[in-house]
N, C-alpha and C positions, 0 to 999 in steps of 0.2 A: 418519946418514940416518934410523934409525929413530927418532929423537929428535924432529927437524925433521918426519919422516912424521905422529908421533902429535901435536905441536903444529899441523898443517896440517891432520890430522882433528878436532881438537878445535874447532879455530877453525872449519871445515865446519859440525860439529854446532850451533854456537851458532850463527850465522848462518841455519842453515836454519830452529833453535827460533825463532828472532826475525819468518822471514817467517810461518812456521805461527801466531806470536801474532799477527801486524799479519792473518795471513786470518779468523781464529777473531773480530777486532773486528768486520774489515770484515761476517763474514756475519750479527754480533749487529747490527749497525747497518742492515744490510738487513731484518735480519727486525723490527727497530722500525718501521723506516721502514714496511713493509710493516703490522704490526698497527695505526701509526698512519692510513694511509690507510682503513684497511678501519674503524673506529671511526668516523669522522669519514663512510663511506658509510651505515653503519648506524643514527649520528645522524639523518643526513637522509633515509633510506627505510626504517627500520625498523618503523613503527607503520603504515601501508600494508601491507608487506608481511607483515607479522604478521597483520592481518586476513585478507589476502587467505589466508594460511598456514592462519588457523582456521577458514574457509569453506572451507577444502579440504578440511581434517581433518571439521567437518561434513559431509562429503557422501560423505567413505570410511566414516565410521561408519555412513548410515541413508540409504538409496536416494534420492534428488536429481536431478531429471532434468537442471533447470537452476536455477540463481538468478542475479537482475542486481537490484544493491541500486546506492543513493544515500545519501551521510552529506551533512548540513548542517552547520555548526559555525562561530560567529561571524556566522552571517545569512548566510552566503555557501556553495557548497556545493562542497567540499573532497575528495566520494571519488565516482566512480563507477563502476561494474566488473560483469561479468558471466561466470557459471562456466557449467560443463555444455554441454548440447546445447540448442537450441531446436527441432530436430526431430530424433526419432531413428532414422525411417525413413531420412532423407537423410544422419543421420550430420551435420548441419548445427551447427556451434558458436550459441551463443546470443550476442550482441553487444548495445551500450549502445541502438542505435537499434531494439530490440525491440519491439513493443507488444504489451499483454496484456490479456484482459479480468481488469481488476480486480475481479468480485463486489461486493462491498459497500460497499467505501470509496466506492462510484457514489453511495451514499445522499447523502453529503455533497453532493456537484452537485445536487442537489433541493431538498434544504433550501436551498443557498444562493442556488438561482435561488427559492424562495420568498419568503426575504426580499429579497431585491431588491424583486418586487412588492409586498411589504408598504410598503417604502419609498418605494417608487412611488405609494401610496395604492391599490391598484387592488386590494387585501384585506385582511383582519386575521386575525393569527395564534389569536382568537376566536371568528371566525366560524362558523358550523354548520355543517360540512362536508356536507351535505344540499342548504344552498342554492348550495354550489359546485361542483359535483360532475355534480348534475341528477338525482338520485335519492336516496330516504331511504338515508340512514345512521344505526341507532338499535339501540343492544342493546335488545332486543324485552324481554328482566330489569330493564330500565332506561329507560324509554321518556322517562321528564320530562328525561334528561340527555345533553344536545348532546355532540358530537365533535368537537374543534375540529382546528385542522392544529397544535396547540401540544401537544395530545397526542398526535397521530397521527405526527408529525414525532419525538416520545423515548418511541414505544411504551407509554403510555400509554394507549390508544385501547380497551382490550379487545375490540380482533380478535385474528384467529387465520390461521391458514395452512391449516386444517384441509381446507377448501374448493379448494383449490389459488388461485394468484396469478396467473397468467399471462394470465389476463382476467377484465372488470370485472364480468362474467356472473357468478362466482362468488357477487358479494355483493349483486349488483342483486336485489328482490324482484319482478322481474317476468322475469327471468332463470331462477332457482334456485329451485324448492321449498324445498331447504332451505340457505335462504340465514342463517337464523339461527343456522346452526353457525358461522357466521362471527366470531361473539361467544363470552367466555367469558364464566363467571357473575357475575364479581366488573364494580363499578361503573365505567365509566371513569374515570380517575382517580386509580381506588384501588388499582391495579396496572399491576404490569409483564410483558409479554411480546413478547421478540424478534418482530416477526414483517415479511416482504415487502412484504405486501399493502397495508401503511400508504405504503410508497413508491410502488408502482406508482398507487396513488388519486391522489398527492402530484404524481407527473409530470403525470396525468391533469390537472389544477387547473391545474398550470403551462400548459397546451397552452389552456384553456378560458380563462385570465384573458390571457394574453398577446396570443390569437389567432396564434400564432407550433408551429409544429411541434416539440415535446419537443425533441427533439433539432438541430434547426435553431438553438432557443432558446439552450440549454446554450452550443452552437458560437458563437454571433454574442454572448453575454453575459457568457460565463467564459474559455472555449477560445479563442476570437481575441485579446480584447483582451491576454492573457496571453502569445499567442505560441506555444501548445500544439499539439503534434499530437496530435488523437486523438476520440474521438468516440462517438454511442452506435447510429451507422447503419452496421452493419457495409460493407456493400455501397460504401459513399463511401470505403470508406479504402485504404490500400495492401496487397492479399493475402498482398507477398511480407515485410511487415515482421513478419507476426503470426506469435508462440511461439504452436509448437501446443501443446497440454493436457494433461495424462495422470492417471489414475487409477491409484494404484500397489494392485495385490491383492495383500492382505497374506497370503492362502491360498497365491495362486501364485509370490508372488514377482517378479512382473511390471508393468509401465506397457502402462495402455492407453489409445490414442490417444482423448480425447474429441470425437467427429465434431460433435457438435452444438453446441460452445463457440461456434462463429463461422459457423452457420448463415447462410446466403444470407435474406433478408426481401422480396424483390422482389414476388412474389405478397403477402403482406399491406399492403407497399404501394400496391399496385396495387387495389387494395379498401381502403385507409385509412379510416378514419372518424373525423375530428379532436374529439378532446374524449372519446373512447373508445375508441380502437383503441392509445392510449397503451402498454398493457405489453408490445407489439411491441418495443419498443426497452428494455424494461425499464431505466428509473429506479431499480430497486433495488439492480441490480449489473449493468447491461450495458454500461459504460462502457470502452474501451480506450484502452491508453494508455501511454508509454515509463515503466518509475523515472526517469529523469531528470526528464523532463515533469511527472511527479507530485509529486518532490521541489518542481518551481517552486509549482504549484499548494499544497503543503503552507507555502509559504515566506509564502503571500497570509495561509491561517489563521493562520500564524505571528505574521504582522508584521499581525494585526487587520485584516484585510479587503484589503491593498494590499500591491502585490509589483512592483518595477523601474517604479515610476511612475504603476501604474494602480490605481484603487481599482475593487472590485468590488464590497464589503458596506462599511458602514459601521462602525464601531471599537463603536457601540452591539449591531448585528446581531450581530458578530462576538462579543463577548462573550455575548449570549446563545447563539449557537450553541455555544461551550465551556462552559457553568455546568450542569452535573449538574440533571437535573431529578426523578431517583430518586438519592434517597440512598447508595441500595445500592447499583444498579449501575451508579453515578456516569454515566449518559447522559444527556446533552443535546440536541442538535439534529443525530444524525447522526453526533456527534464525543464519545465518550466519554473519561472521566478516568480514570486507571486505577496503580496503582503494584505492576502483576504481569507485566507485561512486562517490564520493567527492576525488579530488585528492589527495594523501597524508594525508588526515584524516579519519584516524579508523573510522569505523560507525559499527553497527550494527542491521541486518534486515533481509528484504524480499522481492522477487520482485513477479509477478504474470504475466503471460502472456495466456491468452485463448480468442477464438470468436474475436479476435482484438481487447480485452482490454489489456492494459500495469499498474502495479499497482508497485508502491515503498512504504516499510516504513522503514527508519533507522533514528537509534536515537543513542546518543552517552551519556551513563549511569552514567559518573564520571559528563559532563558538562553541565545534563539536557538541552538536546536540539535532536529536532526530527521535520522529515518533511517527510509528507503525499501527496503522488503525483496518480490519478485515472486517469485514461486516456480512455476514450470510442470508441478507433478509433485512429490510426494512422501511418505515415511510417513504416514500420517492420525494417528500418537498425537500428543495433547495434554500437555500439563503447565500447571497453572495456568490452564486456560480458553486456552490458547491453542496452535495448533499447535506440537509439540517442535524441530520443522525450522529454525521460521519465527522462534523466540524465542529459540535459539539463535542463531541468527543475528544477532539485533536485537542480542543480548549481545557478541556476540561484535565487531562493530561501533562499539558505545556504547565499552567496554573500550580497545580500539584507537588509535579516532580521535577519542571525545569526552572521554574521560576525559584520556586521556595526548597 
């Protein structure tokens, strides 16, 4: 018995070794089974979620109120997403159908409603801006030499901001004693300086040559035919879709609410005065508008003037509006060329900074690809001429979705 006992344990133990090998396969084959699903998930959403991962990680490192960007890629546009808060009083998430005042990328809508009329016949990018205008415009240092909208359009113009921009009063000689601070010394032409007041002039011409209200114009010649929402008459648009603004203090540590980003204009409308009451709406950067919505519009510059059917500028305009008109700081008509946003690779665009919004759009026209960066709030350091926030971002973006 105890012979048969220890051959009946023996053959026990092998049996149960046998089912413990056949469970030891089955859970190796589960867990392949398992790593191979999960590969094959990471295949197909991993470069998404890796951006959206490194916009996160941006925003833990350097205070971020919100950001909603758009990637293009292939002519078609492939990411769009929004982080943070759009209001932080409400505690209110920021979402894709946001609109913001985008600041300065507005410039481009000027110049491009410019050349329209240029196309039109109804001006030339040579003309004295003196006789379109309805007032002299002449650095007083330089009186034999005109100002055209071909310099004043890529800051060539030698004005200044010094004056303030916000109306025409600053530069008008019957307005301002010293309206000649409005000039620096050097000859038009013969330099470069960033400045407002060339666009605010610029919308002004739009309003006087069209017979059409600045911003009525823009709407019924860019914004419609496109399919866009968004605009430069705050009052006409939707209250509840606008990211409010914020100024981050870098003393306190805190965002604060910019009240005057999306100022009411009803009163200046209400006393309008067409052909000069223009910088109400400011043409320089008072433009609003979703990243998505602006991604399309970036898609028109992209693809030379026409975007899902509709042309807007011609393939000729449009190339001028890109072609560097300063060597140096490769600006053209509104849309400069630049290879410091993305390291080492050409882009071309816009940045936009006012109220503590930070705003990018460049796109790169031979390789159909362009990324839309809104920012509502954040750090003010720069690196390389451009917000640190804003260009991390761009990178982090391009890295993710264009590259890979």
């Amino acid at each position: 018995m105890y012979m048969q006992g220890f051959l009946i344990t023996n053959e026990w133990f092998k049996f149960n070794n046998q089912i413990s090998y056949m469970q030891s396969i089955y859970k190796q084959f589960l867990l392949s089974l398992y790593f191979i699903c999960l590969l094959n998930a990471t295949v197909a959403f991993s470069q998404p979620d890796k951006a959206a991962m490194g916009i996160e990680n941006i925003m833990q490192a350097s205070p971020v109120m919100g950001l909603s960007v758009a990637v293009v890629k292939d002519n078609q546009i492939v990411y769009t997403q929004s982080f943070g808060l759009k209001n932080k009083e409400n505690n209110t998430p920021l979402t894709n159908d946001c609109i913001f005042r985008i600041a300065s990328i507005s410039k481009s809508f000027s110049a491009t409603s410019i050349l329209q009329l240029v196309e039109a016949n109804k001006l030339s990018l040579d003309q004295d801006v003196s006789e379109l205008i309805g007032f002299k415009v002449r650095n007083p240092k330089f009186p034999e030499t005109i100002i055209t909208l071909r310099l004043m359009m890529s800051h060539l113009s030698s004005l200044n901001d010094s004056q303030g921009y916000f109306l025409l009063d600053a530069i008008n000689p019957d307005k301002n004693p010293n309206w000649a601070k409005c000039y620096s010394d050097y000859e038009p032409g013969k330099g470069y300086a960033y400045c407002n007041l060339n666009f605010n002039m610029v919308g002004t011409i739009i309003e006087k040559i069209s017979g059409e209200r600045f911003d009525q114009y823009v709407k019924k010649h860019i914004l419609d035919p496109l399919n866009l929402y968004g605009g430069y008459y705050v009052d006409g648009l939707d209250q509840s879709r606008m990211a409010s603004l914020y100024e981050y203090n870098v003393d306190s540590a805190k965002f604060i609410l910019s009240t005057n980003a999306y100022a009411q204009r009803s009163a200046e409308i209400a006393n309008y005065t067409m052909g000069y009451s223009t910088p109400v709406f400011s043409p320089t950067g008072g433009m609003k508008i979703s990243a998505t919505d602006l991604a399309k519009y970036m898609m028109m510059h992209m693809n030379k003037g026409k975007y899902n059917g509709k042309r807007i500028i011609s393939k000729k305009s449009s190339t001028l509006m890109q072609t560097p008109m300063s060597s140096e700081e490769g600006y053209g008509f509104a849309i400069e060329t630049t290879s410091k946003m993305v390291p080492g690779i050409t882009l071309k665009g816009h940045t936009g900074s006012a109220y503590g919004l930070y705003s990018a759009m460049f796109f790169d026209p031979k390789k159909k690809f362009g990324i839309v960066v809104i920012c509502n709030g954040c750090h003010p350091a720069y690196t390389e001429g451009y917000n640190a926030v804003l260009r991390k971002t761009v990178n982090c973006l391009y890295e993710n979705l264009i590259v890979n």
